[in-house]
C-alpha positions in Angstrom: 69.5 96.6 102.7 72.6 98.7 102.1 73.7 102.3 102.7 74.3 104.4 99.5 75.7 107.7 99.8 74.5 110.9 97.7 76.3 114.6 97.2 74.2 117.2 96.3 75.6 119.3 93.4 74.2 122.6 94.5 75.0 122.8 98.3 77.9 119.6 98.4 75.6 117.8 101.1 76.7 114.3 101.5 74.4 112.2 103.2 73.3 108.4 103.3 70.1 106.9 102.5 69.1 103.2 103.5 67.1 101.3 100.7 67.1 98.2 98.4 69.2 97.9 95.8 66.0 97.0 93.2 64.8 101.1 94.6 65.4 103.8 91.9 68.2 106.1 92.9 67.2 109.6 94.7 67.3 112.4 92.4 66.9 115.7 94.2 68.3 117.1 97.8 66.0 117.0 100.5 67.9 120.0 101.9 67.6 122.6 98.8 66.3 120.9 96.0 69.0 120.5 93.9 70.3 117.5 91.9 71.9 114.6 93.7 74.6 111.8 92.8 75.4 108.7 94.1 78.9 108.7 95.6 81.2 105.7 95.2 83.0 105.3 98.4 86.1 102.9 99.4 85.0 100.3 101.8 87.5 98.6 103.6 86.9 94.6 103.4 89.2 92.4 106.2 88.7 88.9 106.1 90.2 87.6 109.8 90.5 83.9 110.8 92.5 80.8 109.7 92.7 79.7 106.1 93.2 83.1 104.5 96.7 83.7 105.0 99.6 81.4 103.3 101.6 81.3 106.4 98.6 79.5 108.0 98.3 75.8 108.9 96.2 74.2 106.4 93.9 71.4 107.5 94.7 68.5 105.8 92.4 66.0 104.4 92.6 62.3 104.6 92.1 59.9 101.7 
């Protein structure tokens, strides 16, 4: 299950709420009440091993 993050419009509380993707969205603040969004955050992807760099050896395949 991911991690979606909301801000709250009325107090600017950011906080992060674990459910499935097929669950409706939140749509009011826990804190105060007021109305919450869904904040689109930059992830950072790394993908680290052999084969996904051009200066790597690639294995070669016999025929």
């Amino acid at each position: 299950m991911p991690m979606y993050e909301y801000q709250c419009e009325k107090c600017q509380e950011v906080f992060e709420y674990l459910q499935k993707v097929s669950d409706a969205p939140l749509t009011q603040c826990e804190k105060c009440g007021g109305p919450i969004q869904k904040v689109f955050n930059q992830m950072t992807f790394h993908l680290y091993g052999p084969g996904f760099y051009t200066t790597d050896n690639k294995r070669k395949y016999l025929k």
